[in-house]
LUMPA-352982 format. One record per atom (N, C-alpha, C): x, y, z. Coordinates in steps of 0.1 Angstrom, whole numbers, plus 5000, padded with zeros to 4 digits. Layout:
XYZ;...
# end
This chain:
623294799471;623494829485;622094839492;621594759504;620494779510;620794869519;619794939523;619095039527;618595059542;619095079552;618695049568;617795179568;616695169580;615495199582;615795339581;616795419589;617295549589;618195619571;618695509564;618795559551;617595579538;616595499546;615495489535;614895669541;614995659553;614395829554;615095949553;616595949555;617096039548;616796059532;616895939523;616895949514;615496019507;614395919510;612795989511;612696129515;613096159524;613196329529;613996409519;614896379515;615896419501;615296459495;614496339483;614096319476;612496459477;611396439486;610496499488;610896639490;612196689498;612296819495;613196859478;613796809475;613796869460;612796809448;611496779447;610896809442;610696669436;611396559439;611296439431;610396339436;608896369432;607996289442;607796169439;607596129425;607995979422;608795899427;610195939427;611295899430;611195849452;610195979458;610495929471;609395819470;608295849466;607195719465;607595609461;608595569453;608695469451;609595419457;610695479462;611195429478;610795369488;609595479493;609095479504;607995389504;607595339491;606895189488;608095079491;608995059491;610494949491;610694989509;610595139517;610795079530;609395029532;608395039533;606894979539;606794849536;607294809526;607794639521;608894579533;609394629531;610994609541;610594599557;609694729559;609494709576;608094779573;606794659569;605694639575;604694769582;605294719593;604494759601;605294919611;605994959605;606995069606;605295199600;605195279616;604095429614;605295529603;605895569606;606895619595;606595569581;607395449575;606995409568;605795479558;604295409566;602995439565;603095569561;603495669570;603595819569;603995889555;605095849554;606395859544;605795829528;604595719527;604195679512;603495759514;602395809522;601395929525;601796039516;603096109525;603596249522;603896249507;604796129508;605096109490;603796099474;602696029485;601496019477;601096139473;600596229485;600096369482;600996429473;602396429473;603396539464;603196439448;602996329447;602396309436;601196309430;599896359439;598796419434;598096309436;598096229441;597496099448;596796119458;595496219461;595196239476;594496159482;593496029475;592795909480;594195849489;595195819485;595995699486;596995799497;597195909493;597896029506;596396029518;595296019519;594796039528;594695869534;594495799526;594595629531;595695589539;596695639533;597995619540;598595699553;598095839554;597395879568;597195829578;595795819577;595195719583;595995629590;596695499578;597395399581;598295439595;599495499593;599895589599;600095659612;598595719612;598495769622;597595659636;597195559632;596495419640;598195349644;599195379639;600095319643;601795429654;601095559651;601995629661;601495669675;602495669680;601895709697;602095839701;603095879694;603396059699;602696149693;601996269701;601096339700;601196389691;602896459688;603296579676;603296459664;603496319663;603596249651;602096199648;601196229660;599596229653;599596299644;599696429654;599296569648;599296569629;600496559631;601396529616;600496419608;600096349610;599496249606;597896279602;597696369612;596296399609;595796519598;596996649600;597196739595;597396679577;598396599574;598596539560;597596489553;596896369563;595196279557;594396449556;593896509563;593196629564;593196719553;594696719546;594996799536;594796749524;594496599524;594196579513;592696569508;592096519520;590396509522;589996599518;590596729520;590496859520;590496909501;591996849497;592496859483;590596819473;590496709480;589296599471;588396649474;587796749481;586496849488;585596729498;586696639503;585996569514;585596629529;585196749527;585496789537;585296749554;583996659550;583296629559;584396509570;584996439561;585996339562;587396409569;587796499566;589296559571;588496619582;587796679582;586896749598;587196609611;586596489602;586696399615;587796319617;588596349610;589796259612;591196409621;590796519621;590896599623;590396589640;589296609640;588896559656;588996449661;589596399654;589796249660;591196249666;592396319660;593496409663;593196459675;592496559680;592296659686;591696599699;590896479700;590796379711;591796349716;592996339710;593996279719;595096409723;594796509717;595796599724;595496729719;596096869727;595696979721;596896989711;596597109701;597397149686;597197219684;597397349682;596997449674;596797449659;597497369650;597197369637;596097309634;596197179643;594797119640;593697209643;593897259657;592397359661;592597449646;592997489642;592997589630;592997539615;592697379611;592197339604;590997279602;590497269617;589297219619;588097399618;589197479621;588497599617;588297609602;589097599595;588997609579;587997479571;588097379581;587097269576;585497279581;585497289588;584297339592;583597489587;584097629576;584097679574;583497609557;584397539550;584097469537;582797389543;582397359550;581597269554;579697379556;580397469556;579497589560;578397559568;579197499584;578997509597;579997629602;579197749602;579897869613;579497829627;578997779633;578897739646;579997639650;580097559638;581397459648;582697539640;582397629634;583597679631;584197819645;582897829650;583397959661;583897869673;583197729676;583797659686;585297639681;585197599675;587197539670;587697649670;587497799663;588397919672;588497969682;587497959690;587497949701;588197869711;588197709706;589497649709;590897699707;590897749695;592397789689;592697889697;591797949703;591998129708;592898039723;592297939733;592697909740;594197809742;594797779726;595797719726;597197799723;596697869712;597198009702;596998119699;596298239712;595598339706;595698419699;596798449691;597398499681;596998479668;597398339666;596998289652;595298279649;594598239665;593398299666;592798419656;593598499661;593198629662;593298689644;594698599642;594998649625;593998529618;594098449621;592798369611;591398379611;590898499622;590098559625;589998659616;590698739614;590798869605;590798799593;591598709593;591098679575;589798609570;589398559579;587998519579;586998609576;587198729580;586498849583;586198949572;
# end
């Protein structure tokens, strides 16, 4: 039975929430075959890469990904995943800028609040006070609690 664009992502989403990460990756390698040039797609081998411990190929696929979505919240997402893996591999320098490169096109609070945590590993406290300082004006809250734990 072949597989339409919306079965291959229920199925992949399935698969990724109960724990079978092989199983969505190798799906989600059969839709990016199937539809190319599909940001989803792209996304989907990402998310499946990282849950199999692949974070070169989860942050590559990122990337891919996020150069092909237009909505701000499916940046975000995109940026947030590549970032977490850069992050996984102590790249940190790398998730910081793919991170701001996110953050150029729109505001986010998670982002503002990973760009705090990356810049922190980076041990720049100056661009780490500017990015909460961002956060404080998106999220003051979570500001405020990632603040204290910082502290």
């Amino acid at each position: 039975m072949e597989l339409h664009r919306a079965g291959y992502v229920a199925q992949i989403s399935a698969y990724i929430k109960s724990g079978q990460a092989q199983s969505a990756y190798a799906l989600s390698r059969e839709m990016e075959a199937k539809f190319p040039d599909d940001a989803l797609a792209a996304y989907l081998v990402a998310e499946s890469s990282f849950w199999c411990g692949d974070m070169h190929e989860a942050a590559l696929e990122a990337r891919k990904a996020f150069n092909r979505m237009a909505d701000p919240r499916d940046l975000a997402a995109c940026a947030v995943l590549g970032a977490t893996a850069y992050y996984e591999m102590r790249e940190y320098w790398k998730g910081l800028e793919f991170l701001k490169a996110a953050k150029a096109l729109g505001r986010d609070a998670q982002i503002d609040r990973l760009l705090v945590l990356m810049a922190m590993a980076l041990g720049d406290t100056a661009e780490a006070a500017r990015h909460l300082d961002d956060l404080y004006k998106t999220d003051p809250k979570a500001a405020e609690e990632l603040a204290d734990r910082l502290a």
